[in-house]
Every structure is written in structure tokens, then in C-alpha cells.
N, C-alpha and C positions, 0 to 999 in steps of 0.2 A: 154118954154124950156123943152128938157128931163135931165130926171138924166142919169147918165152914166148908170145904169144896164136897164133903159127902150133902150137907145142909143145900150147897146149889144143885147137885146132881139127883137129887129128891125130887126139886121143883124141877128137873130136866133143862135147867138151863146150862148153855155154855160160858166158861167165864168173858167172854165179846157181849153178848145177849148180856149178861149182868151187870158190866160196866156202863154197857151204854144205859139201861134202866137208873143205874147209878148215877150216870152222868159221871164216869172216872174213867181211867185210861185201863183196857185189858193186862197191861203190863202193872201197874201199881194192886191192882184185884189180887194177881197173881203171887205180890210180895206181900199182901196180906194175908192170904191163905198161907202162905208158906211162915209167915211171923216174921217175916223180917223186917215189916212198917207195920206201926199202930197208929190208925184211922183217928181221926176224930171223933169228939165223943158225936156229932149229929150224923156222921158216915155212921158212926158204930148204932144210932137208932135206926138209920134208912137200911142195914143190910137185919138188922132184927124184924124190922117191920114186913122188910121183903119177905124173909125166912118163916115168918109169923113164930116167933121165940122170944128168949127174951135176950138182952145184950149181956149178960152174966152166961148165959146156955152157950154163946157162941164163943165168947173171949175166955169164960174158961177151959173152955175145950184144946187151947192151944196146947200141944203138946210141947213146942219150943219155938222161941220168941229171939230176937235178935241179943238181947241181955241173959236170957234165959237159957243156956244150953245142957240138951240131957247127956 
């Protein structure tokens, strides 16, 4: 499985360019890639839909999460 930032750098975008498609701040992109915010569940179909995956492909890819440490 990819991490979300391998899943944007596929599509070649940058996470600015993804935010704004997003309509979210490049800074909050950035603490969800990293797991340290968990998006809502309609963020979490808008960056599936962008990705074309599904939202189980990308959230469980997290390797560590703000609760979760490895």
C-alpha cells in the first residue's frame, strides 16, 4: 500500500496544488499526511476520489497516527 504523500506524488502533484483542489490549507494536508489530523469522513472521500482508491487504501496505510505510535 502507498502513504498518501507517495499516492499524491503518483498524480505529481504538490501538496499547495492538492490543498487548493481540496479547498484545505497546505499546512493541515501536511498533518494529515503525517497522521497527526484525521480528516473527515467527506475530506477522507474527496482525497479517495482525487487518488482514485478507495478510503480504507489510503487511511490504512497510515503508518502512525497521532494515537497510534510505532
Amino acid at each position: 500500500m502507498k502513504s498518501m504523500q507517495e499516492l499524491r506524488e503518483t498524480r505529481h502533484l504538490t501538496q499547495r496544488e492538492t490543498a487548493k483542489l481540496l479547498d484545505i490549507t497546505k499546512e493541515y494536508l501536511s498533518m494529515i499526511e503525517c497522521g497527526k489530523r484525521n480528516p473527515s469522513d467527506a475530506l477522507k472521500e474527496r482525497l479517495a476520489k482525487l487518488y482514485n482508491v478507495s478510503v480504507s487504501d489510503i487511511f490504512l496505510s497510515l503508518k502512525e497516527t497521532k494515537r497510534f505510535k510505532k
